[in-house]
PyMOL Python script that loads the backbone (N, CA, C, O; Angstrom):
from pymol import cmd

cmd.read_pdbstr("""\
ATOM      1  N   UNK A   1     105.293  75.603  73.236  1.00  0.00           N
ATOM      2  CA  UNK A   1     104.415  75.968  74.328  1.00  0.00           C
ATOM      3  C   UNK A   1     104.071  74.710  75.102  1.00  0.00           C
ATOM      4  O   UNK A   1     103.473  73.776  74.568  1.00  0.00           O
ATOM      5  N   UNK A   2     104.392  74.705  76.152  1.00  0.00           N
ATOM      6  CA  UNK A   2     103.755  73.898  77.113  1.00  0.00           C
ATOM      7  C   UNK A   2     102.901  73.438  77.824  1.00  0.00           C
ATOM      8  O   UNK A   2     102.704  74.327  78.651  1.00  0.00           O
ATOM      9  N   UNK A   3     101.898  72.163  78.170  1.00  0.00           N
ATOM     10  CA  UNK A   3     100.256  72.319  78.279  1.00  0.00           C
ATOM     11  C   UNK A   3     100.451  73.006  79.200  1.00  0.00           C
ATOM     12  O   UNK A   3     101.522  73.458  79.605  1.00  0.00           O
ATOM     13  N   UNK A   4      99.139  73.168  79.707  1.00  0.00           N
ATOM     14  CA  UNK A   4      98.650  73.912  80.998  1.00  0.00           C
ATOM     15  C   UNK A   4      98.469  72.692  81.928  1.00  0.00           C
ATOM     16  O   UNK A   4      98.069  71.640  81.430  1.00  0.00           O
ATOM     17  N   UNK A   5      98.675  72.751  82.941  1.00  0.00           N
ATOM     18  CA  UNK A   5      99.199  71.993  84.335  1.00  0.00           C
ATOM     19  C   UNK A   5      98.318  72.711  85.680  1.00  0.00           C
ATOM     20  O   UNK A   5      97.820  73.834  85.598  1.00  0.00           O
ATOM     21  N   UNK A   6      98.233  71.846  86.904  1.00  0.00           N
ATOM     22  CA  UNK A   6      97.353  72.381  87.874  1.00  0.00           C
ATOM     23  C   UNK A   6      98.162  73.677  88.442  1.00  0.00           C
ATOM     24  O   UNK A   6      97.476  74.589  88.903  1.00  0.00           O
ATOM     25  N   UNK A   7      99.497  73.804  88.435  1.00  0.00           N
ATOM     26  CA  UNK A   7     100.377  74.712  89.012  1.00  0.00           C
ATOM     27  C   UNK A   7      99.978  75.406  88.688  1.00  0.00           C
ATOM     28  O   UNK A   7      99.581  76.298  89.439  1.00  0.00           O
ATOM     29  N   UNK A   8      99.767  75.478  86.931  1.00  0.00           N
ATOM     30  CA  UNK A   8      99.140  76.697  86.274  1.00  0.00           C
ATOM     31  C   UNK A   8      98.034  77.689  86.712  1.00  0.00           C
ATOM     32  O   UNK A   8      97.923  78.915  86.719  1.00  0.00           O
ATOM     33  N   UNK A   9      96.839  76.053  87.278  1.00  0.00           N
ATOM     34  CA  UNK A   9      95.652  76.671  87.661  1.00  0.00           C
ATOM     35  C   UNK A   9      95.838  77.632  89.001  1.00  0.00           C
ATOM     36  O   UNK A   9      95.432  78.788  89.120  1.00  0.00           O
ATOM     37  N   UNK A  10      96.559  76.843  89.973  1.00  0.00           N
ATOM     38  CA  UNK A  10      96.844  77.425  91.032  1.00  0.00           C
ATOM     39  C   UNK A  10      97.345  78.826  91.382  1.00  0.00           C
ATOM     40  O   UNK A  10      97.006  79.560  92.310  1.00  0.00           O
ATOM     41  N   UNK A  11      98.352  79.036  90.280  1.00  0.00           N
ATOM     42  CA  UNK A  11      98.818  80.395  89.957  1.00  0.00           C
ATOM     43  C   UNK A  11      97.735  81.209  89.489  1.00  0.00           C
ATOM     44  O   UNK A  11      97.428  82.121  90.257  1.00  0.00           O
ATOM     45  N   UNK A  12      97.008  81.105  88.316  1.00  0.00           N
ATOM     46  CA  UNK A  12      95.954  81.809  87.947  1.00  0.00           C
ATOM     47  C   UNK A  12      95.023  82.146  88.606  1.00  0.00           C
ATOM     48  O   UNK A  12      94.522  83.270  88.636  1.00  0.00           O
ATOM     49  N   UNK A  13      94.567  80.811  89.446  1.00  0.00           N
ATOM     50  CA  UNK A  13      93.192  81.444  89.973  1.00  0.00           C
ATOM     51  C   UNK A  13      93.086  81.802  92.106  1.00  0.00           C
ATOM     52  O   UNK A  13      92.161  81.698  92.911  1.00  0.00           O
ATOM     53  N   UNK A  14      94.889  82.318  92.266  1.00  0.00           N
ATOM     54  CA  UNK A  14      95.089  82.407  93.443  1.00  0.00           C
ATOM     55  C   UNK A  14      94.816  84.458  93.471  1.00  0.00           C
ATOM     56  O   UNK A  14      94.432  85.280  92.639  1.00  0.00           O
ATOM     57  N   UNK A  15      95.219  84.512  94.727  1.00  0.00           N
ATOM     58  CA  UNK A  15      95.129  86.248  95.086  1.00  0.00           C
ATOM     59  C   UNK A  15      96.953  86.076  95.234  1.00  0.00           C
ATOM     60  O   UNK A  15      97.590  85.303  95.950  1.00  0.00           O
ATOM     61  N   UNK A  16      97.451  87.144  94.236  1.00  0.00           N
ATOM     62  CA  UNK A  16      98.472  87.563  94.728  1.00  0.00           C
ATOM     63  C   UNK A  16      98.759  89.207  94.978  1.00  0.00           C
ATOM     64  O   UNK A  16      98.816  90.265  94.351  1.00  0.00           O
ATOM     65  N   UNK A  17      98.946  88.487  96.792  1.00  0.00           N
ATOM     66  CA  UNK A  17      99.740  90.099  97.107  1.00  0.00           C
ATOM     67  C   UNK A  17     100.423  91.003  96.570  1.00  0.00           C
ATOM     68  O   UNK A  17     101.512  90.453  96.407  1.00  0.00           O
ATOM     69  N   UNK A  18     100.547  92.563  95.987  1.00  0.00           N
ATOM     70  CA  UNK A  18     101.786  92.697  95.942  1.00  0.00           C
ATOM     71  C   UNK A  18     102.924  92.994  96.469  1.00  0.00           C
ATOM     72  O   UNK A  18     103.247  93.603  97.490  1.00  0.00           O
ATOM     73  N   UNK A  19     103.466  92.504  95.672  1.00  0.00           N
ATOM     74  CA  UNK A  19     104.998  92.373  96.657  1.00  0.00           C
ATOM     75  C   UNK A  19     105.689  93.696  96.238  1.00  0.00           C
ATOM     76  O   UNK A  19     105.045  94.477  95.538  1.00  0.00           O
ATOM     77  N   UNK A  20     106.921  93.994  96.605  1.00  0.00           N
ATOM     78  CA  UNK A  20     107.519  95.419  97.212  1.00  0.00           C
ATOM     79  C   UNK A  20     107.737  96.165  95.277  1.00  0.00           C
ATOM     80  O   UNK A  20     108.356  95.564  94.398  1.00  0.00           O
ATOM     81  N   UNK A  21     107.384  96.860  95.182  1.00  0.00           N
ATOM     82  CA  UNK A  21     107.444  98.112  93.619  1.00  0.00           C
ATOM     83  C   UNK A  21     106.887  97.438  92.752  1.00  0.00           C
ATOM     84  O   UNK A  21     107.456  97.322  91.667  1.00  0.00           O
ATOM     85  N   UNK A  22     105.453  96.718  93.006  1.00  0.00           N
ATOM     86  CA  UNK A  22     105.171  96.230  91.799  1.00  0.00           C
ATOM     87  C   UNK A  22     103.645  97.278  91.671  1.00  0.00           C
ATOM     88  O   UNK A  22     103.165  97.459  90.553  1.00  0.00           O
ATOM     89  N   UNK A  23     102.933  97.961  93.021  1.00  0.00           N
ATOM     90  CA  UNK A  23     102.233  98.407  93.659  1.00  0.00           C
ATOM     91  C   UNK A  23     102.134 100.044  92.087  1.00  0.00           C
ATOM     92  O   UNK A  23     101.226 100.418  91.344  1.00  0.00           O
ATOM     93  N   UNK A  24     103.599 100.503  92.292  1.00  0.00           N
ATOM     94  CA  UNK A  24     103.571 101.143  91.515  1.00  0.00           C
ATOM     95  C   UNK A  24     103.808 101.277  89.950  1.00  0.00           C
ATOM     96  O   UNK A  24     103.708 102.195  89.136  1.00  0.00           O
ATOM     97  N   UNK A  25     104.198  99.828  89.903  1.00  0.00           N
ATOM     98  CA  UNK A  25     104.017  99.641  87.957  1.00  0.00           C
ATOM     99  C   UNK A  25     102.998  98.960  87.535  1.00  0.00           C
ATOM    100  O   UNK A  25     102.915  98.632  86.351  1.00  0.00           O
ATOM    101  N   UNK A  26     101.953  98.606  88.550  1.00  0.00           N
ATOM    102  CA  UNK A  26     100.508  99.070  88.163  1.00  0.00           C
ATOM    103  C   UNK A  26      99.440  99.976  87.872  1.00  0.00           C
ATOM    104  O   UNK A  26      98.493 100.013  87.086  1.00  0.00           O
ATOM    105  N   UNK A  27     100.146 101.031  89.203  1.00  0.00           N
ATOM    106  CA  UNK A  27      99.633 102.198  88.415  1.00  0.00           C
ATOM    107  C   UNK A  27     100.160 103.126  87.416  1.00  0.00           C
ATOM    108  O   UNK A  27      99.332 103.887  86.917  1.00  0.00           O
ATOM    109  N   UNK A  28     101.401 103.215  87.018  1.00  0.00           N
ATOM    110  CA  UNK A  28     102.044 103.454  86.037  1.00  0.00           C
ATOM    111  C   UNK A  28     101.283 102.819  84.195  1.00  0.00           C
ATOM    112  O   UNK A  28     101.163 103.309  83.072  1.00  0.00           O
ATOM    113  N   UNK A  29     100.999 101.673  84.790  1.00  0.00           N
ATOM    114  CA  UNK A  29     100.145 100.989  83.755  1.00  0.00           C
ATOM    115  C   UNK A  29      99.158 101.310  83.299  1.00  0.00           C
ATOM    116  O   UNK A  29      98.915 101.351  82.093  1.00  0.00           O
ATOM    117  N   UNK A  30      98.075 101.726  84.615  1.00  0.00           N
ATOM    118  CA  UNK A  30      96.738 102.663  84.637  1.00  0.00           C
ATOM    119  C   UNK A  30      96.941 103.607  84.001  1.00  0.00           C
ATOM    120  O   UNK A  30      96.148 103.733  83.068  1.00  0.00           O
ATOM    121  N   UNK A  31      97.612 104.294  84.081  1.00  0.00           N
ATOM    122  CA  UNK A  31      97.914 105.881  84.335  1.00  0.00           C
ATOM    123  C   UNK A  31      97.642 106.191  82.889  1.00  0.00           C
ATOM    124  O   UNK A  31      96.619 106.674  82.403  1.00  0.00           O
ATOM    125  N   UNK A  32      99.164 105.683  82.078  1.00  0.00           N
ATOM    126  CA  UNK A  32      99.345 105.406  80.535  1.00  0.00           C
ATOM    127  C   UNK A  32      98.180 104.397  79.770  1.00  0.00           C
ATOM    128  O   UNK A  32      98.057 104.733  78.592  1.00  0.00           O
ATOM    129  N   UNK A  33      97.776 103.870  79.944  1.00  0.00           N
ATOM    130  CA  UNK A  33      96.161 103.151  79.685  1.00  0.00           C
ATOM    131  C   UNK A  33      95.311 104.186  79.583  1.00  0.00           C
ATOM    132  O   UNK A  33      94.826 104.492  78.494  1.00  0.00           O
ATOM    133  N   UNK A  34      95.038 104.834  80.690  1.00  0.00           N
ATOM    134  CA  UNK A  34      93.881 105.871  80.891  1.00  0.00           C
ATOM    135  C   UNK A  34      94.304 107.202  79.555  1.00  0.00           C
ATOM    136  O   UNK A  34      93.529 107.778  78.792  1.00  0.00           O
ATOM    137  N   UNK A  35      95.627 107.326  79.677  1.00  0.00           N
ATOM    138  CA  UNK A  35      96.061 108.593  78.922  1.00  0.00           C
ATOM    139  C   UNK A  35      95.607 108.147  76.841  1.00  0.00           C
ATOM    140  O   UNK A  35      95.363 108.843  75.855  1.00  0.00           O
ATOM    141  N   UNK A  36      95.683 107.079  77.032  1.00  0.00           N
ATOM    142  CA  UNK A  36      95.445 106.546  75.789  1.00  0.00           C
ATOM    143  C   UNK A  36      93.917 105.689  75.589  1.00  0.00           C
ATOM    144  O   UNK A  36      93.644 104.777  74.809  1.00  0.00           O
ATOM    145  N   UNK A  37      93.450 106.066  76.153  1.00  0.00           N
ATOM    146  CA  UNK A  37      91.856 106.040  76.725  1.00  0.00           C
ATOM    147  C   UNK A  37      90.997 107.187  76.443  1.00  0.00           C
ATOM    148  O   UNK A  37      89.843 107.066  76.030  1.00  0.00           O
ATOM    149  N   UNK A  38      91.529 108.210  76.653  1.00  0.00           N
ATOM    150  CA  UNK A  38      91.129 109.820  76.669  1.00  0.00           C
ATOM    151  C   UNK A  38      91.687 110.077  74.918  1.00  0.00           C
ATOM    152  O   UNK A  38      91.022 110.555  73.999  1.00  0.00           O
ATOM    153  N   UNK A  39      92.923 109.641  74.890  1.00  0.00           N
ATOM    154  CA  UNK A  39      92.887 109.769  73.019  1.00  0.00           C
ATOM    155  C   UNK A  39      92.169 109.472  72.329  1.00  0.00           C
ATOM    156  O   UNK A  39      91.436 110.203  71.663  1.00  0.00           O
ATOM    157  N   UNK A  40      92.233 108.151  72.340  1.00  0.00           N
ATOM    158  CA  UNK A  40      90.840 107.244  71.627  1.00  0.00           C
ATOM    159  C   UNK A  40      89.585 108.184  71.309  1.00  0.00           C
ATOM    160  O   UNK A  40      89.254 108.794  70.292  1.00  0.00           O
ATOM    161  N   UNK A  41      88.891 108.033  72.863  1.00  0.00           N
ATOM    162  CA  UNK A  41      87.774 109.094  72.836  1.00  0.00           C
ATOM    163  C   UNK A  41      87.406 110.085  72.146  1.00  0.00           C
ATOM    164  O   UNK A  41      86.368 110.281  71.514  1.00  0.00           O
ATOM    165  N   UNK A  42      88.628 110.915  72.351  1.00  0.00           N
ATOM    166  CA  UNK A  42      88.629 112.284  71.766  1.00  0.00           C
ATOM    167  C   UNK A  42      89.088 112.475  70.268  1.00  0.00           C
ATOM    168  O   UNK A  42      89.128 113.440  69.505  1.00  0.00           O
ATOM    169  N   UNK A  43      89.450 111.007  70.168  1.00  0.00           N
ATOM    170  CA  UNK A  43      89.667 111.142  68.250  1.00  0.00           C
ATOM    171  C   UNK A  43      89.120 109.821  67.402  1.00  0.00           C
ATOM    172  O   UNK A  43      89.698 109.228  66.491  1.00  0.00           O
ATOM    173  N   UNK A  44      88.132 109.617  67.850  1.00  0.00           N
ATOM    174  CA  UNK A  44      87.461 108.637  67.411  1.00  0.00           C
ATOM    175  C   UNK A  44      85.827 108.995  67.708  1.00  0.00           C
ATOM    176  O   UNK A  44      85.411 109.401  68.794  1.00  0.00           O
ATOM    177  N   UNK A  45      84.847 108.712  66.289  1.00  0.00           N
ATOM    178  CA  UNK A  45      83.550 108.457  66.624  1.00  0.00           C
ATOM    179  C   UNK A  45      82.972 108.039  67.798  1.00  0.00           C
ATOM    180  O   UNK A  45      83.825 107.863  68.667  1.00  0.00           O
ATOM    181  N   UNK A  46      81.728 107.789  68.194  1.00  0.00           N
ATOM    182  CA  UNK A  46      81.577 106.511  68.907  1.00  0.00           C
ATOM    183  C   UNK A  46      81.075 105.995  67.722  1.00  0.00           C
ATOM    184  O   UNK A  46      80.820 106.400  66.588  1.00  0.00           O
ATOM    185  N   UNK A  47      81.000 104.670  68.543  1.00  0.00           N
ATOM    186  CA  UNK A  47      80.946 103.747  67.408  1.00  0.00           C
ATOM    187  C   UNK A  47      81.094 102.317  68.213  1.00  0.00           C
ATOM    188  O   UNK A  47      81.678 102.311  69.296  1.00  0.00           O
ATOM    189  N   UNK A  48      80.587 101.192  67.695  1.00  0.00           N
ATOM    190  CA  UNK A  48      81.354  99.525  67.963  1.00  0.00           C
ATOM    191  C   UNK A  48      82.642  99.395  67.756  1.00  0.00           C
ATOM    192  O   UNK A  48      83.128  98.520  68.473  1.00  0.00           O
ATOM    193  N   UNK A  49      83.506  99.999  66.952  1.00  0.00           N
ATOM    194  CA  UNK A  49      84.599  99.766  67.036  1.00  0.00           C
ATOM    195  C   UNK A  49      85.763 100.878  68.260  1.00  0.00           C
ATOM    196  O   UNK A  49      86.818 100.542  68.798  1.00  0.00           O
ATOM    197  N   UNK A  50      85.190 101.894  68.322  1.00  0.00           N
ATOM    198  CA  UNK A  50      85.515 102.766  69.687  1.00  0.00           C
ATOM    199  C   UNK A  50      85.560 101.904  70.715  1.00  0.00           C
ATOM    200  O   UNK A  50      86.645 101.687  71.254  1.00  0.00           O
ATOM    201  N   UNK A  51      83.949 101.028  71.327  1.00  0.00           N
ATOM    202  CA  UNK A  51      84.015 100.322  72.198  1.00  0.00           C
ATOM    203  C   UNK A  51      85.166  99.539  72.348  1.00  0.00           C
ATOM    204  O   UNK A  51      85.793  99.472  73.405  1.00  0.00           O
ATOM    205  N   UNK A  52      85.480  98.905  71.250  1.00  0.00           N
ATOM    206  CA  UNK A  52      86.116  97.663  71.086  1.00  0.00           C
ATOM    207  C   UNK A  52      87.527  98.507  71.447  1.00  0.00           C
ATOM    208  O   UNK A  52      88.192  98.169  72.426  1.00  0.00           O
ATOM    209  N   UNK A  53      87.750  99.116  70.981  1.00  0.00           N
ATOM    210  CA  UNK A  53      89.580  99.722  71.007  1.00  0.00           C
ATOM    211  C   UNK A  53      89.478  99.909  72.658  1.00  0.00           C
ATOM    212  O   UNK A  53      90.320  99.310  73.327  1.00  0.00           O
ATOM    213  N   UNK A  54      88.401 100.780  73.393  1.00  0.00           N
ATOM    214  CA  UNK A  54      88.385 100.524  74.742  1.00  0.00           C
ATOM    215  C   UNK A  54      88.559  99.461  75.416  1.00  0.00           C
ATOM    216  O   UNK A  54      89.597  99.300  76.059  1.00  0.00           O
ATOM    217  N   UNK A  55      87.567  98.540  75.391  1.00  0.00           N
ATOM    218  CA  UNK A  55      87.806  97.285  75.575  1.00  0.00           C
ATOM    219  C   UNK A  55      88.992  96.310  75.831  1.00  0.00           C
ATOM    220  O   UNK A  55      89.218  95.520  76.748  1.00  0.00           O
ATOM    221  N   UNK A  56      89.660  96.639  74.715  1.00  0.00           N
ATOM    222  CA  UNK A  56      90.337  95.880  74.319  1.00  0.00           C
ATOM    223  C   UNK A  56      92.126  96.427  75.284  1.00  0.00           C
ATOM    224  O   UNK A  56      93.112  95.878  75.775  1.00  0.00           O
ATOM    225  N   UNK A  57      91.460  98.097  75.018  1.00  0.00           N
ATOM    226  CA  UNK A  57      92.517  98.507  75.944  1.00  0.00           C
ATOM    227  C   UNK A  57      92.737  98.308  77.211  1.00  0.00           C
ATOM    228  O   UNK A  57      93.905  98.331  77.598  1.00  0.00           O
ATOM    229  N   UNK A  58      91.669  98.068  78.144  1.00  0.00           N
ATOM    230  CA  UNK A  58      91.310  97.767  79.378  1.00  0.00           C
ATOM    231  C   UNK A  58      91.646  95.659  79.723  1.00  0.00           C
ATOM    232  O   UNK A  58      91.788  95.016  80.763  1.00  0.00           O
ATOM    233  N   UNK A  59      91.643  95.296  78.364  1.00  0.00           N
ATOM    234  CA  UNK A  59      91.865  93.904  78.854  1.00  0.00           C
ATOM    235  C   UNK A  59      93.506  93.674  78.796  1.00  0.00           C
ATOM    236  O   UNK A  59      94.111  92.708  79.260  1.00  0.00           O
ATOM    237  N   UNK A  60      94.025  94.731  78.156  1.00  0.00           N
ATOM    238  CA  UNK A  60      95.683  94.994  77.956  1.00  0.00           C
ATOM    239  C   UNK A  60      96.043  94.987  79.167  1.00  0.00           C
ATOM    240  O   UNK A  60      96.904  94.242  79.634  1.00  0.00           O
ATOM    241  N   UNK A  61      95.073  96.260  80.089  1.00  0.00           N
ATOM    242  CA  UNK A  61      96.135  96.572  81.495  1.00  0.00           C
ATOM    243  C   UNK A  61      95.815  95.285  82.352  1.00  0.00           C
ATOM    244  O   UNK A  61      96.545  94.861  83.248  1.00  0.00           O
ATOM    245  N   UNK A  62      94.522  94.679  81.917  1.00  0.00           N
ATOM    246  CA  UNK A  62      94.458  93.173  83.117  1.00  0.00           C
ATOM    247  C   UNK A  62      95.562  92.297  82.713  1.00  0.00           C
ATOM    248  O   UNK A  62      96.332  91.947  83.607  1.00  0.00           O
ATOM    249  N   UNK A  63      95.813  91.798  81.269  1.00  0.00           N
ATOM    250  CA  UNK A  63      96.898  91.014  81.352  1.00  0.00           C
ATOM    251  C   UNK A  63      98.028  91.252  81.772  1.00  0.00           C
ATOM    252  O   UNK A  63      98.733  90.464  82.403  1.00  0.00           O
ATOM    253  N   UNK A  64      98.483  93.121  81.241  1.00  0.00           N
ATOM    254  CA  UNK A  64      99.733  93.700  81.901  1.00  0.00           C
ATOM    255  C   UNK A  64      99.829  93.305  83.345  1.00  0.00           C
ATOM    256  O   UNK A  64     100.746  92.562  83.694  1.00  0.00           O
ATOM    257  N   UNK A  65      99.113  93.666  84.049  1.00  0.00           N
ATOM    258  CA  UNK A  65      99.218  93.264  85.650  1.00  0.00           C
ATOM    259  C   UNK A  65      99.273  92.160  86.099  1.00  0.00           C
ATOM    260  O   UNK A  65     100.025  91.898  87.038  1.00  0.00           O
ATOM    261  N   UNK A  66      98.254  90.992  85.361  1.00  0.00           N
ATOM    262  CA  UNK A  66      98.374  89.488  85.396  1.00  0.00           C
ATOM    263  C   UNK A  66     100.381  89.044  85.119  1.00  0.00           C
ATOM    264  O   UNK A  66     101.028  88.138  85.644  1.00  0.00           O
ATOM    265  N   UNK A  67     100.736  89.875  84.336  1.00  0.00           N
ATOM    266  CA  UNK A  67     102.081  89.377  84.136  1.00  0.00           C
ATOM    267  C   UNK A  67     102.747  89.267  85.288  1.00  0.00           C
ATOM    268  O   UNK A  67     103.299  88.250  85.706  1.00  0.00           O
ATOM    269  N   UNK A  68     102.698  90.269  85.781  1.00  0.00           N
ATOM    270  CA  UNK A  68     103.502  90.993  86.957  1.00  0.00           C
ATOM    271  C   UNK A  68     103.255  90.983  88.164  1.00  0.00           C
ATOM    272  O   UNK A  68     104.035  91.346  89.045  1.00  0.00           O
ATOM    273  N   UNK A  69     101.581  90.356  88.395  1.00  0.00           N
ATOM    274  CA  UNK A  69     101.515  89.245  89.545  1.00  0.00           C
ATOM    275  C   UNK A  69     101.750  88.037  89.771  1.00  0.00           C
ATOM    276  O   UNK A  69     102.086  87.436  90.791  1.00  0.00           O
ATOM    277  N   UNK A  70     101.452  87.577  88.243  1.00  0.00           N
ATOM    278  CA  UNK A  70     101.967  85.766  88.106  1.00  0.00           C
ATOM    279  C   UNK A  70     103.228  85.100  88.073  1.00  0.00           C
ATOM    280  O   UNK A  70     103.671  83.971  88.286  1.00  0.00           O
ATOM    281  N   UNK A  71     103.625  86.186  87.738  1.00  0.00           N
ATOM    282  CA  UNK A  71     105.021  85.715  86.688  1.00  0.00           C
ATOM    283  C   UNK A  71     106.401  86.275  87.954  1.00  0.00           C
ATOM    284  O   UNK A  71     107.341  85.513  88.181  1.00  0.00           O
ATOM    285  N   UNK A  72     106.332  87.205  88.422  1.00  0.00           N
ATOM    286  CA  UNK A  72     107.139  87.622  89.236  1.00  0.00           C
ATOM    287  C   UNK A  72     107.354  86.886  90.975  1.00  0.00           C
ATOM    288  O   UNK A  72     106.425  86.714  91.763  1.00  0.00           O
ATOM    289  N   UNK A  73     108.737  86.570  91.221  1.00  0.00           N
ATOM    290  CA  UNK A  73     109.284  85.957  92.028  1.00  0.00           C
ATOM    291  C   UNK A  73     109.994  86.903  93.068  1.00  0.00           C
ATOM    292  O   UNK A  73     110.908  87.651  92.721  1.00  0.00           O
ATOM    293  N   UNK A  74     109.473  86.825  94.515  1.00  0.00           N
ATOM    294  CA  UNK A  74     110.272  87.847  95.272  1.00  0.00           C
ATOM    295  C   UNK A  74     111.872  88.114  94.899  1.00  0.00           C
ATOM    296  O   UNK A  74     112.443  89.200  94.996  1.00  0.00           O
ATOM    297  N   UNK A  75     112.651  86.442  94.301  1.00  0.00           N
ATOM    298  CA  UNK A  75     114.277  86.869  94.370  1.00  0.00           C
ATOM    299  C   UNK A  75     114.756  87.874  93.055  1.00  0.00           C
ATOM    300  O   UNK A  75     115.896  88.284  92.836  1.00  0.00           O
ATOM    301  N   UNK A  76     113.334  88.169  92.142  1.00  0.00           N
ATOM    302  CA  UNK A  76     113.422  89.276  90.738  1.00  0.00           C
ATOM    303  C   UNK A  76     113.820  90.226  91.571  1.00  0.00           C
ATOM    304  O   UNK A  76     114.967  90.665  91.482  1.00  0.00           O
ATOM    305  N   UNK A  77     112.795  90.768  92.663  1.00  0.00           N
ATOM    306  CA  UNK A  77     112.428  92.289  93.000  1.00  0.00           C
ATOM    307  C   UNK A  77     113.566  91.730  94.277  1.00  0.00           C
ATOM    308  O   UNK A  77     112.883  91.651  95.298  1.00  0.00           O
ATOM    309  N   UNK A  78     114.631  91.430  94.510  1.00  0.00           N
ATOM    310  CA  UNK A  78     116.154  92.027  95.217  1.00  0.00           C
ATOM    311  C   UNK A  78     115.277  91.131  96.681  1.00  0.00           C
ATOM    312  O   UNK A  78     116.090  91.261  97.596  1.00  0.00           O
ATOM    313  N   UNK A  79     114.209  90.439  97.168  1.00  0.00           N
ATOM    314  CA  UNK A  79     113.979  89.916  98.275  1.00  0.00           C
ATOM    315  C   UNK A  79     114.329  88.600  98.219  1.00  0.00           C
ATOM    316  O   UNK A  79     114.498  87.931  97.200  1.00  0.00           O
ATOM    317  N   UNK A  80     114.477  88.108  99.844  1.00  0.00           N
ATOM    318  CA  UNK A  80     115.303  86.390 100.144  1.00  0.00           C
ATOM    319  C   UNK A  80     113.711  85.790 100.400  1.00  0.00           C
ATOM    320  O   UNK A  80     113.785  84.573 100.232  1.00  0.00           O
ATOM    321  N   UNK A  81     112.479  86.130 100.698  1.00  0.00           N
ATOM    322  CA  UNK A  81     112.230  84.801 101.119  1.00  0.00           C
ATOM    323  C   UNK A  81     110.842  84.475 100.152  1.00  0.00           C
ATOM    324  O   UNK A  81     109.737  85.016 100.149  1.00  0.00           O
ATOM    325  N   UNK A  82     111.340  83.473  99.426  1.00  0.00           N
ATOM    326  CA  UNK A  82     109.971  83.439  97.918  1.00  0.00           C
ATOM    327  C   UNK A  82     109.048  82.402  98.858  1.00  0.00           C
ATOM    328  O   UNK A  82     108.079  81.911  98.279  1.00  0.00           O
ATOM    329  N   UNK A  83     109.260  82.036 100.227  1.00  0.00           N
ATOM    330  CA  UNK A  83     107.860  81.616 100.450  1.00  0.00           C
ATOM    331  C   UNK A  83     107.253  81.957 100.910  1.00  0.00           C
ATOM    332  O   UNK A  83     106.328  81.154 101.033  1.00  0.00           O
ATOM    333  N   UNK A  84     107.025  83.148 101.548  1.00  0.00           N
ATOM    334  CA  UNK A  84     106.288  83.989 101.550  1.00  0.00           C
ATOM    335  C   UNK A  84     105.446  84.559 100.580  1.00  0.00           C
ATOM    336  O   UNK A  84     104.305  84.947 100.829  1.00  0.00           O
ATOM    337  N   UNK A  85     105.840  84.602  99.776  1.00  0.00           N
ATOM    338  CA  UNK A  85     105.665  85.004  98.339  1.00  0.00           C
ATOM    339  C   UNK A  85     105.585  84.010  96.888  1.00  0.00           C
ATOM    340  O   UNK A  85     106.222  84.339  95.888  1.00  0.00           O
ATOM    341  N   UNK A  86     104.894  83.011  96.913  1.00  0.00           N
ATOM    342  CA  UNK A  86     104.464  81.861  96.361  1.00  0.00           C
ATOM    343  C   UNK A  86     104.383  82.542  94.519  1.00  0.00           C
ATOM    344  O   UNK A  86     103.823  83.593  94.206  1.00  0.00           O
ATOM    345  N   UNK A  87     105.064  81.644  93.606  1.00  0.00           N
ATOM    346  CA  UNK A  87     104.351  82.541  92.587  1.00  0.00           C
ATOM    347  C   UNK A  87     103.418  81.371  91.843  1.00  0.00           C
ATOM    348  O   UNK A  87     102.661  81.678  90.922  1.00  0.00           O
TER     349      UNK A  87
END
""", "prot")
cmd.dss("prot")
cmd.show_as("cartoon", "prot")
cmd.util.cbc("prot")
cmd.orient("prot")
């Protein structure tokens, strides 16, 4: 693993647009999150540990999406111009 670097910071703590079909494997992400959200619920106590499985599920779909804003390069998704599109 490699330290963390200002690029790093820059990437992390910028706004990224999304760029072309990523719009919808976020909500695809939601969607299936939420569906396993409503399981939980409905087959689990409440309880501190309910919270926590929520929780915990909801910090899943932020990193899921963090992937797929940070990490993704317009020339992945079939486009020419990555400066427009900074990752």
């Amino acid at each position: 693993m490699r330290p963390i670097d200002k690029s790093d910071l820059f990437n992390w703590f910028s706004y990224h647009a999304p760029m072309p079909g990523q719009n919808q494997r976020y909500e695809l992400i939601r969607t299936e999150a939420r569906r396993l959200a409503e399981i939980i619920l409905e087959n689990s106590p409440p309880s501190p540990e309910q919270t926590v499985a929520i929780r915990r599920l909801r910090e899943a779909i932020m990193y899921a999406n963090a992937a797929i804003a940070c990490n993704e390069k317009l020339e992945r998704l079939g486009g020419e111009d990555q400066e427009a599109y900074p990752a």
